[in-house]
C-alpha positions as CSV (number, residue, x, y, z in Angstrom):
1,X,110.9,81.7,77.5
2,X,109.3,79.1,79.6
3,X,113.4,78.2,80.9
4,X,113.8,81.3,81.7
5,X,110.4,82.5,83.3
6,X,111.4,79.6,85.5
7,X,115.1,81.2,86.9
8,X,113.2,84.5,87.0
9,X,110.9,82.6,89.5
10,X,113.5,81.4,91.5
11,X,115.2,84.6,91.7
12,X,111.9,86.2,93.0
13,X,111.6,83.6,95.7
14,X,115.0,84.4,96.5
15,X,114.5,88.6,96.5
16,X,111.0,87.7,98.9
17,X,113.4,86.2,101.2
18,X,116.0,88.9,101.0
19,X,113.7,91.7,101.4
20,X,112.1,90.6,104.2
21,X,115.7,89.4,106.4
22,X,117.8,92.4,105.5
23,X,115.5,94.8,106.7
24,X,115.7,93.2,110.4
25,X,119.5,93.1,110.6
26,X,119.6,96.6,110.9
27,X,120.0,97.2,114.6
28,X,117.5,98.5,117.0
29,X,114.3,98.2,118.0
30,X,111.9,100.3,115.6
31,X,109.3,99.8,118.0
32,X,111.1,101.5,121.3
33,X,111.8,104.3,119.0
34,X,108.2,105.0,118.1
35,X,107.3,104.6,122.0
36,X,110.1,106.7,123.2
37,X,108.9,109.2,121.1
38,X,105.0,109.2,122.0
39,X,105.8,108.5,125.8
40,X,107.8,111.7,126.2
41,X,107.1,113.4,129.4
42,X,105.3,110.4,130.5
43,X,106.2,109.7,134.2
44,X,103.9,105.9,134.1
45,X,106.5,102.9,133.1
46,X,103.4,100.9,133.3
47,X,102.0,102.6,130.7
48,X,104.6,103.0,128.8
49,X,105.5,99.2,129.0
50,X,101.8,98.3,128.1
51,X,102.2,101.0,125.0
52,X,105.3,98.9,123.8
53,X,103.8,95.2,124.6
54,X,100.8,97.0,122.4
55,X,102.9,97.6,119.3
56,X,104.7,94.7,119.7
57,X,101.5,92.8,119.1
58,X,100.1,94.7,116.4
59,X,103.1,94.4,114.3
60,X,103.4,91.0,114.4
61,X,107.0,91.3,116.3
62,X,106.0,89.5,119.3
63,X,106.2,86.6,117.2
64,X,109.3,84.3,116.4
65,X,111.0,85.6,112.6
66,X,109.6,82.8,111.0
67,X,106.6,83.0,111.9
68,X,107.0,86.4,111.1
69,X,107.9,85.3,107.8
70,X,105.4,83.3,106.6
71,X,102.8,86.1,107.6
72,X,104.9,87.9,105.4
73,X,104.4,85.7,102.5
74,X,100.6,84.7,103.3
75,X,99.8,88.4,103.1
76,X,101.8,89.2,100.0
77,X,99.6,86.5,98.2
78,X,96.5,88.4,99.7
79,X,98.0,91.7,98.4
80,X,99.1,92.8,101.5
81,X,102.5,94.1,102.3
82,X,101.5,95.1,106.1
83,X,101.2,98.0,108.4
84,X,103.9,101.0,107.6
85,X,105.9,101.1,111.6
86,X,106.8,104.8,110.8
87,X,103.1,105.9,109.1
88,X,100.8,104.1,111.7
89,X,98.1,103.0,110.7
90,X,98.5,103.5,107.2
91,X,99.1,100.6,105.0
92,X,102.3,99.6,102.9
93,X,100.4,99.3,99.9
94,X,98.5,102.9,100.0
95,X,101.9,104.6,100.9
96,X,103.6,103.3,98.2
97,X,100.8,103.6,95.4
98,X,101.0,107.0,96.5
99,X,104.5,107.9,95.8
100,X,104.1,105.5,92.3
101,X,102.6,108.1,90.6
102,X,104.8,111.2,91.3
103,X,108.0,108.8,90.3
104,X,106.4,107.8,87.1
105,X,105.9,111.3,86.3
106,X,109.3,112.7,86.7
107,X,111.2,109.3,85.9
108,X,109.9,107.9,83.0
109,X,110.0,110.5,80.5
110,X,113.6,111.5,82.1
111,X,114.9,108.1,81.1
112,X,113.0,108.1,78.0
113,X,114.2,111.8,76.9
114,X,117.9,111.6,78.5
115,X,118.2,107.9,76.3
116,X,117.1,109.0,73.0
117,X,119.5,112.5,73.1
118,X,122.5,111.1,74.5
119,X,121.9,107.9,71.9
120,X,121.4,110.6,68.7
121,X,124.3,112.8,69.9
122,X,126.9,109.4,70.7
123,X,126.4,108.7,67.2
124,X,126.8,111.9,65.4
125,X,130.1,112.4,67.8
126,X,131.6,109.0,66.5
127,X,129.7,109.5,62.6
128,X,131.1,113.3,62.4
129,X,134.5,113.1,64.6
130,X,136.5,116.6,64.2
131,X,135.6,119.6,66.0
132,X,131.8,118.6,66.4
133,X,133.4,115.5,68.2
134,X,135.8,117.1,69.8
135,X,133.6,119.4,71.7
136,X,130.5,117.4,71.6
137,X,132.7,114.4,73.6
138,X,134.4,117.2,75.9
139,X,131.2,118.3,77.2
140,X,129.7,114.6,77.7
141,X,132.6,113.9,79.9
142,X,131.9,117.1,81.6
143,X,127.9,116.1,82.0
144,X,129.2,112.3,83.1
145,X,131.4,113.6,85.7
146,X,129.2,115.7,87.7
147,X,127.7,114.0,90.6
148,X,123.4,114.1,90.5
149,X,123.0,116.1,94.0
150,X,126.0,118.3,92.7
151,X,123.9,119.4,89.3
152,X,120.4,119.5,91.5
153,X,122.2,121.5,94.3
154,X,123.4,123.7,91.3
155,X,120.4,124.2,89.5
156,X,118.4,125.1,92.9
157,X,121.2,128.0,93.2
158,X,120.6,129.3,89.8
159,X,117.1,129.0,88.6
160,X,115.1,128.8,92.0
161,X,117.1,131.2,94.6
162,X,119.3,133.9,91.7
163,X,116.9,133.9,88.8
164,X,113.3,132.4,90.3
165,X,112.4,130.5,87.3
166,X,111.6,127.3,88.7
167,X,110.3,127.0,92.8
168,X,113.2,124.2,94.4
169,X,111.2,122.0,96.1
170,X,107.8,119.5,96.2
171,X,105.9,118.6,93.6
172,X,103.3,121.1,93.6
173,X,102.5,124.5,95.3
174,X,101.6,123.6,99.5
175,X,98.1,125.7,99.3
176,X,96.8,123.5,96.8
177,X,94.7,120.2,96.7
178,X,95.6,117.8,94.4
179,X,93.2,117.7,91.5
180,X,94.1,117.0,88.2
181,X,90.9,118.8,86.6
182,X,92.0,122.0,88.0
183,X,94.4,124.3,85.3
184,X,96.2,125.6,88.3
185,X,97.0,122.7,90.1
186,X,98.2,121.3,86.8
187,X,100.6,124.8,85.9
188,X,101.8,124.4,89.7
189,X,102.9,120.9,89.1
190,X,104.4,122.0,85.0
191,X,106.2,124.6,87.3
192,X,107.5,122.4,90.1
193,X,108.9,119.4,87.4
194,X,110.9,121.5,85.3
195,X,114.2,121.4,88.1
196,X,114.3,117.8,89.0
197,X,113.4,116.6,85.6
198,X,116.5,118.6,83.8
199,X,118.6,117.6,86.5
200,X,117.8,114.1,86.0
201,X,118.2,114.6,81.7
202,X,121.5,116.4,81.8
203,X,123.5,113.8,84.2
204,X,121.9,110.3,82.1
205,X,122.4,112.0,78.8
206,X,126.3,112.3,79.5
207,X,126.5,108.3,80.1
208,X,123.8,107.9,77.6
209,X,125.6,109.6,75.0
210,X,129.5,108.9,75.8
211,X,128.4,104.5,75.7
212,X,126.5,105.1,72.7
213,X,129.9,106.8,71.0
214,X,132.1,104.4,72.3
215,X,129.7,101.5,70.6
216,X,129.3,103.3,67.2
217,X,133.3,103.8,66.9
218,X,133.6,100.2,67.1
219,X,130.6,99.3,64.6
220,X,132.0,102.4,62.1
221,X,135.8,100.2,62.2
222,X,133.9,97.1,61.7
223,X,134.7,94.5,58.4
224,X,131.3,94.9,57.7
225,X,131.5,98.9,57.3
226,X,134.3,98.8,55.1
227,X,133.2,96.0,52.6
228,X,129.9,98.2,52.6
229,X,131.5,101.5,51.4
230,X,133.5,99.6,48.8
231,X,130.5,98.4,47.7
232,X,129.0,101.5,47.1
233,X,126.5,101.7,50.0
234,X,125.1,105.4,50.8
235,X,126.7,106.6,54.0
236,X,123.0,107.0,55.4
237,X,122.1,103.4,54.4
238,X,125.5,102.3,56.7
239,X,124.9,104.7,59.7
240,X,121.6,102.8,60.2
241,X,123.3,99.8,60.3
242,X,125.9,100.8,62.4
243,X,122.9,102.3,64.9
244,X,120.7,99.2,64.8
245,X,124.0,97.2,66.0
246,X,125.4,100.2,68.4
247,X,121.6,100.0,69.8
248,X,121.9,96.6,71.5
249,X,123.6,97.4,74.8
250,X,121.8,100.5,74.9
251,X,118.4,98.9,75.1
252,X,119.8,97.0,78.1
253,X,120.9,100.0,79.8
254,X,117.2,101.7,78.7
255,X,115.3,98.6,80.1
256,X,117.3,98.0,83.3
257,X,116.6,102.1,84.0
258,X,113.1,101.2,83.4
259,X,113.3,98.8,85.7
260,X,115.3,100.7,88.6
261,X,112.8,104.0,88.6
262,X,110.4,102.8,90.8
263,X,113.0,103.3,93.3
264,X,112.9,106.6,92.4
265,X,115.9,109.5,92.1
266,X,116.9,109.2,95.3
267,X,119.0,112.1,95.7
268,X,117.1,114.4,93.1
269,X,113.5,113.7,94.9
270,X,115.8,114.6,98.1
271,X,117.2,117.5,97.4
272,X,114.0,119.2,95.6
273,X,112.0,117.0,98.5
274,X,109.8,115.6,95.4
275,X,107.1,112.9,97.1
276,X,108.4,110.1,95.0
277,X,109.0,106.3,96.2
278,X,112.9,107.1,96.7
279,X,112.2,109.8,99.0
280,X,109.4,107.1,100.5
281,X,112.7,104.3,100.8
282,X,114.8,106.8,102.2
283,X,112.5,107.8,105.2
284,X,111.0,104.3,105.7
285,X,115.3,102.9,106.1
286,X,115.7,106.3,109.0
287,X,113.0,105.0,111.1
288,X,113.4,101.2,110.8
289,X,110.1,101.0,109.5
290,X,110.5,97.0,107.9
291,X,107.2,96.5,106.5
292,X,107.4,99.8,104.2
293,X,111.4,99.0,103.1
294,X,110.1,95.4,102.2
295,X,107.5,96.8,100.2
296,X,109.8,99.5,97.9
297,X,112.4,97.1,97.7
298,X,109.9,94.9,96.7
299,X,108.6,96.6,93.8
300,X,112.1,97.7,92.4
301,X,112.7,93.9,92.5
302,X,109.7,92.7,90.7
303,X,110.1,95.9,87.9
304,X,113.8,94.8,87.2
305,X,113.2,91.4,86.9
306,X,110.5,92.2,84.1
307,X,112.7,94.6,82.5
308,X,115.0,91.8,82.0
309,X,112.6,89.8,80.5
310,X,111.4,91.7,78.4
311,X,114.9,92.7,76.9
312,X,115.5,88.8,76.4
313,X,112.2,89.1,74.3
314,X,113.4,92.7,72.4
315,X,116.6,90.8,71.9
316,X,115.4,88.1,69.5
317,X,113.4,90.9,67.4
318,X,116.6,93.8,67.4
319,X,119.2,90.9,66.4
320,X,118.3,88.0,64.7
321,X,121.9,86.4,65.6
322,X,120.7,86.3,69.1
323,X,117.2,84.7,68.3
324,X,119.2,81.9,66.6
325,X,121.8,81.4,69.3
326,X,118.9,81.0,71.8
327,X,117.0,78.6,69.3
328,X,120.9,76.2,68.9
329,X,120.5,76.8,72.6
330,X,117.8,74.5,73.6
């Protein structure tokens, strides 16, 4: 573990790096923009030019890039990811611990919910085969092939705009403060999270459930299946066998979506305009704005590389054949 918190180190130094460059190679000035857009109608160049020599200086990019680099990293180690270009003066960190929330609310139990159907159905599909797989698989592939804004686009048709079940957009009805203590404010946010969250449940459970299928056909043909029914094993004791060992690459796929939804549904907070950290990404990459795309890509960076951590942990404890390959390892 020690070996390999070591390369995950290494990696991070390399993603601090990344994240701050990549940002700055998009071209333009981010700083013109904002001062051709607050200087319009103004007739003073002067003005305008000390305006521009002003942000210059209070984002830091009067300075040489590395220079504005190690800023960068001396401010990280303070907690600090800087002053948002787009959002000024708000910070990087408030913006984003903002938006944190609202992703964790509709991505988590998404994943969570989409991953344990689609992993119960991929089995019974592969356990059951005939006409339950038959039409079971058909509609997966259906689910799988539909593109995520196609679904969301869909489902704002139908239930918002034709039936009014579910409102289409934002989190929570415009008129109201956000106070978790109030019963309406909670029922407008209930009513608000049914759209994207389905959305989000329906496309993952097609991949979900189609892998998981795929895995348990290959475990069910298995040496080890056959020698257990000849045996005399009980169906149900071999299906649990078959699941713990179809299970494996799942749990990577599960943890590496764990470690991914900080970046949020792009295109589901998009299309139902859902305040989440993708939607944050998306409009901090429009307007240039290199401290606040640093800081999201940032924290999808650090979640993914702890997600694969802890799945080489989960690893040794799901399959003991792992454990002892890493242990002849060292």
């Amino acid at each position: 573990m020690l070996r390999k918190l070591g390369w995950y180190a290494i990696t991070l130094v390399l993603a601090v790096i990344l994240n701050f460059v990549l940002p700055r190679l998009i071209k333009g000035n981010p700083v013109a923009s904002i001062v051709n857009s607050l200087a319009r109608g103004m007739a003073d160049t002067n003005q305008m030019k000390r305006m521009y020599e002003t942000y210059m200086t209070q984002f830091g990019l009067d300075q040489p890039l590395w220079k504005q680099f190690f800023i960068y990293v001396r401010n990280l180690f303070h907690g600090q990811m800087g002053i948002s270009f787009s959002q000024y003066p708000r910070d990087v960190s408030n913006i984003i611990g903002s938006a944190f929330g609202w992703t964790l609310l509709l991505q988590l139990p998404a994943i969570l919910v989409a991953w344990i159907i689609g992993n119960i159905l991929g089995v019974l599909a592969a356990y059951k085969r005939g006409v339950f797989d038959n039409i079971v698989f058909t509609v997966f592939l259906f689910l799988n092939a539909i593109p995520a804004f196609g679904l969301s686009i869909i489902f704002v048709w139908i239930f918002a705009n034709t039936l009014h079940i579910a409102p289409a957009n934002l989190a929570y009805r415009f008129d109201l403060l956000i106070d978790w203590s109030n019963p309406e404010f909670i029922r407008s946010v209930f009513s608000h999270y049914q759209l994207p969250f389905w959305s989000m449940v329906l496309v993952a459970v097609g991949g979900q459930s189609l892998g998981m299928r795929e895995m348990s056909i290959y475990e069910l043909n298995a040496d080890y299946v056959k020698f257990s029914r000849l045996l005399g094993i009980s169906d149900r004791k071999i299906i649990r066998y078959v699941f713990h060992n179809a299970m494996l690459p799942q749990i990577t796929g599960l943890a590496l979506s764990l470690g991914t939804m900080m970046g949020g549904s792009l295109i589901a907070e998009i299309v139902f305009s859902y305040p989440g950290i993708g939607t944050v990404l998306y409009s901090a990459i429009r307007n240039q704005d290199y401290p606040l795309i640093s800081g999201c890509t940032l924290v999808i960076t650090l979640m993914v590389l702890v997600a694969n951590f802890v799945v080489d942990i989960l690893y040794g404890f799901v399959d003991p054949r792992i454990k002892l390959a890493q242990q002849e390892g060292q």
